[in-house]
N, C-alpha and C positions, 0 to 999 in steps of 0.2 A: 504494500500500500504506500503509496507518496500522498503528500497534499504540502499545501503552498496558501499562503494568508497573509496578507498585511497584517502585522501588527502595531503600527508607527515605531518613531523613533527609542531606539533601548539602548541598554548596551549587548555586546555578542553572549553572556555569558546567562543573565536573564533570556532574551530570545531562543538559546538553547532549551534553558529550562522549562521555556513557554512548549515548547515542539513537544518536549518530550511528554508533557501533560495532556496536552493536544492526541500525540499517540494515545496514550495509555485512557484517556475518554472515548475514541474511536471505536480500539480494539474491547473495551469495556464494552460497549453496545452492541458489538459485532455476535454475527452467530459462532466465529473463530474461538471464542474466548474459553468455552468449554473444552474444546477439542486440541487445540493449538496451544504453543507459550509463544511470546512478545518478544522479539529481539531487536533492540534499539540500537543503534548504533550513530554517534556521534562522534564529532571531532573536536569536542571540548573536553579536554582532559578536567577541566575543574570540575563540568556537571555531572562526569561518570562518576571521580573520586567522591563527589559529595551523595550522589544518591547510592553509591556501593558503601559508604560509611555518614550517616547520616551526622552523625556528632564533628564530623569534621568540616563542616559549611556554616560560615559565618554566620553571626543571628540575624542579620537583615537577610537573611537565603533562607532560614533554618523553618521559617513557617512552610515555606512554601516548598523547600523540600519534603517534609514531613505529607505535608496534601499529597504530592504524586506519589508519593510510597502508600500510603492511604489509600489512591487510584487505584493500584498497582495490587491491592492485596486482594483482590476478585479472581485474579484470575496468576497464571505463570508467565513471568518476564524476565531477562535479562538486558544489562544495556551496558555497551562495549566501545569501545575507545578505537575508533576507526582516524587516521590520519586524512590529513584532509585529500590530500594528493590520490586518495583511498576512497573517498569517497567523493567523486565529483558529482553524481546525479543529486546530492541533497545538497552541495553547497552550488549548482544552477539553479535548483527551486528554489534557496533561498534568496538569490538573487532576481529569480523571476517575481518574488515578492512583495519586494521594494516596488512601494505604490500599486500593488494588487488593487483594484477594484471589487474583484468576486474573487471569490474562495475557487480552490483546484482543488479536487482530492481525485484520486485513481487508483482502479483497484489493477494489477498486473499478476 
């Protein structure tokens, strides 16, 4: 699944964490979520380390990390530390997003 959204201006490291919440409410409603586990993959090292170890993300991070782990406890997920050079299809959506109008999502 990819999908792609405006969400104005952030910084990269918040915008990560937005995505991943994003997924993990997707795959939450999905019929997958019974049958399947979640596997994220991002190129922020900070938002793997902080939701692989939740005590380690600053306190202005730590609510909203805590929420997607929360998300996250429905169903089976992991989320993995892909380089960016590693992952070019999610760092083109997110640049097709800047200034999105409508939401993209697709299911492949």
């Amino acid at each position: 699944m990819q999908f792609s959204k405006s969400i104005g201006v952030t910084d990269p490291t918040s915008a990560e964490l937005r995505s991943v919440m994003e997924a993990c409410a997707l795959f939450s409603s999905s019929r997958w979520r019974r049958s399947h586990s979640l596997i994220i993959e991002t190129d922020s090292l900070l938002a793997t380390k902080w939701l692989q170890c939740p005590a380690n993300s600053p306190h202005y991070f730590g609510d909203f990390v805590n929420k997607i782990i929360s998300k996250g406890s429905d169903f089976e997920w992991n989320i993995a530390f892909v380089s960016r050079e590693g992952n070019e299809a999610a760092h083109r959506l997110a640049n097709q997003g800047i200034g999105r109008t409508t939401d993209l999502l697709c299911f492949n």
